[in-house]
Steps between C-alpha positions, in 0.01 A plus 500: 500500500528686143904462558509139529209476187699652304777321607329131431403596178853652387661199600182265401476345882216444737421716785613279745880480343485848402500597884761317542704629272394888619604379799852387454551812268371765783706300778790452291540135604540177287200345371529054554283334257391209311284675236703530232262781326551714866834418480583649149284803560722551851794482265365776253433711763848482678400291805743225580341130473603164702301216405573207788500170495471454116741225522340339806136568428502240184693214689303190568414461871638177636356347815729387770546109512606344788837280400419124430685348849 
């Protein structure tokens, strides 16, 4: 629990994302995010970021019409 303390105040996260990033750095896997302050800790620390959906997540929603007949 000191580790990731430490760890969330070096990189100025919460908890919460601070495990998460502990946890993609012991594991050695990718961390997928949103949070773009997670993200560019990730990055300082050597972990590989993907952030999906970036170009999908802001598109309007349409609803599907039927076709007029």
């Amino acid at each position: 629990m000191r580790a990731l303390s430490t760890l969330a105040e070096k990189r100025a996260l919460t908890i919460y994302d601070a495990c998460y990033l502990e946890l993609a750095m012991r594991s050695g896997f990718d961390l997928i995010t949103l949070d773009r302050d997670l993200a560019a800790a990730a990055a300082l620390d050597g972990v590989v970021v993907h952030a999906p959906g970036r170009s999908t997540a802001a598109r309007v929603r349409r609803r599907y019409v039927a076709a007029p007949a």
